[in-house]
Backbone as a printed PyTorch tensor [residue, N CA C, xyz], in Angstrom:
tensor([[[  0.8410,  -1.1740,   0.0000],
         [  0.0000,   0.0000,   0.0000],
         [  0.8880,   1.2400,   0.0000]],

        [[  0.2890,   2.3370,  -0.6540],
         [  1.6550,   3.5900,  -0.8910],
         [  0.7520,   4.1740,   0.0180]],

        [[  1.4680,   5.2720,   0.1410],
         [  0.7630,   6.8540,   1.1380],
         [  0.6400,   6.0140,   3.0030]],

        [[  0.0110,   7.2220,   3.1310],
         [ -0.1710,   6.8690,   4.7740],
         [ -1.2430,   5.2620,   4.9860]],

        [[ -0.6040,   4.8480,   5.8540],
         [ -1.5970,   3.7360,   6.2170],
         [ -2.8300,   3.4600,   7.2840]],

        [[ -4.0220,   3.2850,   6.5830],
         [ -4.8950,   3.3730,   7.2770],
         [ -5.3200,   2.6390,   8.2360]],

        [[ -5.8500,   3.2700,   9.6300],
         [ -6.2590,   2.4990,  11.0620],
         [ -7.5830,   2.1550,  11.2610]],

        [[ -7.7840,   0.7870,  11.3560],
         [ -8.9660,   0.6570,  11.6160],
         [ -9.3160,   1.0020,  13.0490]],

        [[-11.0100,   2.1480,  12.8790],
         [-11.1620,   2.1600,  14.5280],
         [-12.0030,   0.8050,  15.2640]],

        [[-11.9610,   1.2610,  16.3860],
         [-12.5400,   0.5440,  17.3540],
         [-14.0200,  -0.8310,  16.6830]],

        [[-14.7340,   0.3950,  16.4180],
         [-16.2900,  -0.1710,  16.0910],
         [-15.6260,  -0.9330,  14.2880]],

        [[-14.8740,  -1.1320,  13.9480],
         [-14.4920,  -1.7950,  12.3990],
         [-13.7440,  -3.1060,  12.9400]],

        [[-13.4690,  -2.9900,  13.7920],
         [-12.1860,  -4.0080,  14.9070],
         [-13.2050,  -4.9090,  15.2090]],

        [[-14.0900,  -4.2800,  15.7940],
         [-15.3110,  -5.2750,  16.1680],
         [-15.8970,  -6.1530,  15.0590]],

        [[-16.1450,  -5.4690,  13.9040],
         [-16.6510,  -5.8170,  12.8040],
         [-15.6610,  -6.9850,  12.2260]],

        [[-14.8950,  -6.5970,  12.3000],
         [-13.8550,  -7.8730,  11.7850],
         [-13.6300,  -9.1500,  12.4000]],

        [[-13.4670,  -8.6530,  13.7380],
         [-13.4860, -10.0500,  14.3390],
         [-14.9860, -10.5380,  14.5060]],

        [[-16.0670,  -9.9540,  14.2530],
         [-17.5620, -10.8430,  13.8980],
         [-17.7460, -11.1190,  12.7270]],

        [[-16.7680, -10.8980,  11.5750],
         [-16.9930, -11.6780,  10.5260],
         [-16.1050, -12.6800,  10.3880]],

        [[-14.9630, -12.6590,  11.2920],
         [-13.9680, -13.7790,  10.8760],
         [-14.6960, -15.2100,  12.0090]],

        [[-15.5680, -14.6080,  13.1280],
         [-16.0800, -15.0670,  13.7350],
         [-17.5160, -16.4720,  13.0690]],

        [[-17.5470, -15.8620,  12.0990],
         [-18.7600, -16.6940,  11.2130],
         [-18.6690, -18.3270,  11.1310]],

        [[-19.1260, -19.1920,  10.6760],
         [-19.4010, -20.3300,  10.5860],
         [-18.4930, -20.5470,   9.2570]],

        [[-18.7130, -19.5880,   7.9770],
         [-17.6500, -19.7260,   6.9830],
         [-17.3920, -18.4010,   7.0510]],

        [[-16.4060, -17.7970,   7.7790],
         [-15.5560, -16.3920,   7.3090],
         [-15.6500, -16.4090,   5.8270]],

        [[-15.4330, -15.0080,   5.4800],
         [-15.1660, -14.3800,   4.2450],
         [-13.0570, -14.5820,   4.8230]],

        [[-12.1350, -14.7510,   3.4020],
         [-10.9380, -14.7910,   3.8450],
         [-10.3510, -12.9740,   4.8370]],

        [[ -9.6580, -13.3390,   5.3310],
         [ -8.6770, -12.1880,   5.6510],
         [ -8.1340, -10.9730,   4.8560]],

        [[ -7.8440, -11.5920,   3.7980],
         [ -7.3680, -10.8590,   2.3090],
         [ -8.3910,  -9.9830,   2.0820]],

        [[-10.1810, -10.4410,   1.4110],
         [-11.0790, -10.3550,   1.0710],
         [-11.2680,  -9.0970,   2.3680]],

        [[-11.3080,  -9.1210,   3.5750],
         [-11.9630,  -8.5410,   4.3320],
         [-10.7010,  -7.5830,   4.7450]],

        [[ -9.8990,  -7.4400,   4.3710],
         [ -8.9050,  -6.0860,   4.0460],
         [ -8.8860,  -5.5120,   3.4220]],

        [[ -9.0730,  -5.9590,   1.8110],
         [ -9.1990,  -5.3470,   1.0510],
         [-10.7750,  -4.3820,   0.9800]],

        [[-11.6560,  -4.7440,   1.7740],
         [-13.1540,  -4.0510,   2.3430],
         [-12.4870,  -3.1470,   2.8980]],

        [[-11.9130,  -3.1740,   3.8770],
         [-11.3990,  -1.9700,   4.7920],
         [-10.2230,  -0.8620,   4.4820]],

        [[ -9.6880,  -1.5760,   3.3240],
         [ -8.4570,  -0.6650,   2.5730],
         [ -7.1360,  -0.7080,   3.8770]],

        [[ -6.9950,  -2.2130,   4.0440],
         [ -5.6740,  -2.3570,   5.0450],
         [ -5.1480,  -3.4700,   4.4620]],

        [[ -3.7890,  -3.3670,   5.4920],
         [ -2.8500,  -4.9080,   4.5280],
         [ -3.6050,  -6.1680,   4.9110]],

        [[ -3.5360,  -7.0240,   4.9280],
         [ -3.8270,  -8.3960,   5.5700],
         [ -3.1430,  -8.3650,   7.0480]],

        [[ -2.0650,  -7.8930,   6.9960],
         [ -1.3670,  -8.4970,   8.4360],
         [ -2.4480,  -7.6950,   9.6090]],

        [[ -2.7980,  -6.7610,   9.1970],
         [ -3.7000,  -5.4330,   9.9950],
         [ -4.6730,  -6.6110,  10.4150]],

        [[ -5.5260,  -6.8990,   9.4740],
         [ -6.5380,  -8.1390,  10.2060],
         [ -5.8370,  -9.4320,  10.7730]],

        [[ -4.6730, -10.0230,  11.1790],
         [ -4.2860, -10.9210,  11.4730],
         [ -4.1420, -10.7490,  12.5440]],

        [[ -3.6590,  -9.2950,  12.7350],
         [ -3.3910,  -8.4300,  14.2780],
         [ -4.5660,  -8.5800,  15.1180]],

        [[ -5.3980,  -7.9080,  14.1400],
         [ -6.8340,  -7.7680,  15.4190],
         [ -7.3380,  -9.2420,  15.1160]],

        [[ -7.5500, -10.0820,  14.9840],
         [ -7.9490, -11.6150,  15.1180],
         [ -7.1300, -12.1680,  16.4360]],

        [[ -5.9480, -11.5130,  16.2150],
         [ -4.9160, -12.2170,  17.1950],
         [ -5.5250, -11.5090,  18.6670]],

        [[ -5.2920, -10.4810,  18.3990],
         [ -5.8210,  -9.2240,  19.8470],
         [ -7.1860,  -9.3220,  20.2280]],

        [[ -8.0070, -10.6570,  19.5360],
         [ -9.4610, -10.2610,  19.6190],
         [ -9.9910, -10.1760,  21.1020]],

        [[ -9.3550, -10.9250,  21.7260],
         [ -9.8420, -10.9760,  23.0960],
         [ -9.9030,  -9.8470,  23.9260]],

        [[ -8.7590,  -9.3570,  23.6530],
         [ -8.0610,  -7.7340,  24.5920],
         [ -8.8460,  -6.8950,  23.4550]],

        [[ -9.2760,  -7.2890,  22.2550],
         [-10.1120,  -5.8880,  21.6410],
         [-11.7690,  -5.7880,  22.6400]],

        [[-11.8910,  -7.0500,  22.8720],
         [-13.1920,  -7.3270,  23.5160],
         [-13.5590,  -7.1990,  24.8950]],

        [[-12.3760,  -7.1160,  25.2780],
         [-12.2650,  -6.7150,  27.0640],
         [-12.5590,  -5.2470,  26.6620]],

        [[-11.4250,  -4.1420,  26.1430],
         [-11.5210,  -3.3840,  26.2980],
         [-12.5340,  -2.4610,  25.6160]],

        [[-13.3370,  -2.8710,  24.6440],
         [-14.7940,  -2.7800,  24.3380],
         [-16.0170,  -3.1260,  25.8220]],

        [[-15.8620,  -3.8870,  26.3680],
         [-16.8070,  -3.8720,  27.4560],
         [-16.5950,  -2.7800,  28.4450]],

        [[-15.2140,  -2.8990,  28.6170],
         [-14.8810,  -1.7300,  29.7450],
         [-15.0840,  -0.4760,  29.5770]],

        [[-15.0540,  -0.0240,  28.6380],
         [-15.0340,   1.5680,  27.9190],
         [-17.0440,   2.1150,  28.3600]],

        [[-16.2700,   3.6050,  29.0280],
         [-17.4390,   4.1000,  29.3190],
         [-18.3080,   4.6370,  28.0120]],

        [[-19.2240,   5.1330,  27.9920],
         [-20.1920,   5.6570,  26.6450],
         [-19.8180,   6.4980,  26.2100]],

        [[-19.1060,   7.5770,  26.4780],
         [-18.5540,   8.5380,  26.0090],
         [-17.3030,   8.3790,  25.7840]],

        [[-16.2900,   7.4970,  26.7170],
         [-15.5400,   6.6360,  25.5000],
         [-15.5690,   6.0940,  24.2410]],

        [[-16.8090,   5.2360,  24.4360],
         [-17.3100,   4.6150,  23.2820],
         [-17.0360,   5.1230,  22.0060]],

        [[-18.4150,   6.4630,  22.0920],
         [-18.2480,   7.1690,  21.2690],
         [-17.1910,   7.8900,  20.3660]],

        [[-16.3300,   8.4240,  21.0060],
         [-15.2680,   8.6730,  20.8160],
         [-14.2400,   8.0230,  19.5470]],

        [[-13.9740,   6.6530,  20.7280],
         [-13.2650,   5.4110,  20.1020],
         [-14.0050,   5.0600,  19.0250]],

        [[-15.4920,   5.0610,  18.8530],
         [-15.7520,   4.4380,  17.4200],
         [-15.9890,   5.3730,  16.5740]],

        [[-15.6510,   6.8500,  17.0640],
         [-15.4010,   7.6160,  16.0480],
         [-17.0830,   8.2070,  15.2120]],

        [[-18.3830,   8.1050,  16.9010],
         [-19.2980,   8.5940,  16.5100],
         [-19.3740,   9.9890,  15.8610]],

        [[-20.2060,  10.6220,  15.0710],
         [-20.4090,  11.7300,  14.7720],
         [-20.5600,  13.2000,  15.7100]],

        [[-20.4320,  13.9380,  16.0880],
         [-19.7570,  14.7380,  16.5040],
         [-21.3900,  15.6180,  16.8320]],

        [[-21.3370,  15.5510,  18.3610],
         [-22.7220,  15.7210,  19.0030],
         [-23.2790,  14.4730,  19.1660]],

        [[-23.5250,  13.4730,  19.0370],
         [-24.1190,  12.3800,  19.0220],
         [-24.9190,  12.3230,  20.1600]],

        [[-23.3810,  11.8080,  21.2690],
         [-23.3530,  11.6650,  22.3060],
         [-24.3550,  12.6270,  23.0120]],

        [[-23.6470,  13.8790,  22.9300],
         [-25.0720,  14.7470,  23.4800],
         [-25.9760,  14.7060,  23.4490]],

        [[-26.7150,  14.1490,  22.0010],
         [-27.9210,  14.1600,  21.5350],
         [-28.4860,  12.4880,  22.3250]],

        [[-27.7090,  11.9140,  22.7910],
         [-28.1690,  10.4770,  23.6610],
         [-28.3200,  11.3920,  24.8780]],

        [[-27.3230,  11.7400,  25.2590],
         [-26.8870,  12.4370,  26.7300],
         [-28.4700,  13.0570,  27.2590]],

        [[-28.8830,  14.0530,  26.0510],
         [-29.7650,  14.9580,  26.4780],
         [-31.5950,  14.0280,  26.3960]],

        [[-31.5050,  12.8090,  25.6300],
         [-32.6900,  11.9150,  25.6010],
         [-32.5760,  11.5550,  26.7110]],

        [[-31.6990,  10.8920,  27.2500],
         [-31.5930,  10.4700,  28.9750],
         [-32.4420,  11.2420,  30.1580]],

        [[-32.3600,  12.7180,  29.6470],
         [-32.6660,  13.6380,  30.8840],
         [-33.9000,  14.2890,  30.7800]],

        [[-34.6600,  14.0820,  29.4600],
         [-36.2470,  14.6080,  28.9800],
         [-37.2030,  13.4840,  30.4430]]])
């Protein structure tokens, strides 16, 4: 891949390891080339899936957000449904 290399966030991490998770995965290759990363990038998070999944439970909501790179206000706009 030329130029800068792209990071998958949080909420795509998840996504990957629930498709490699499947009964017949789609390959590794196949599901990098979806995300515009090398292969080894998904080999990583397959490998890390566990510690991706701990630290997905642990993360507060406004972490969350954050980390998966919600849209910008979101949160507020949950924040402020909470308090009607």
């Amino acid at each position: 891949m030329s130029g800068k290399a792209k990071r998958l966030n949080e909420s795509q991490r998840l996504e990957v390891i629930s498709k490699l998770s499947q009964t017949n995965p789609p390959s590794k290759r196949s599901i990098a080339r979806q995300y515009k990363v090398s292969d080894a990038t998904i080999r990583k998070v397959w490998a890390k899936r566990e510690v991706i999944h701990k630290r997905s439970d642990l993360m507060s909501e406004e972490t969350k957000y954050i980390k998966f790179r919600a849209p910008v206000g979101r949160f507020q706009d949950m924040e402020d449904k909470l308090y009607l």
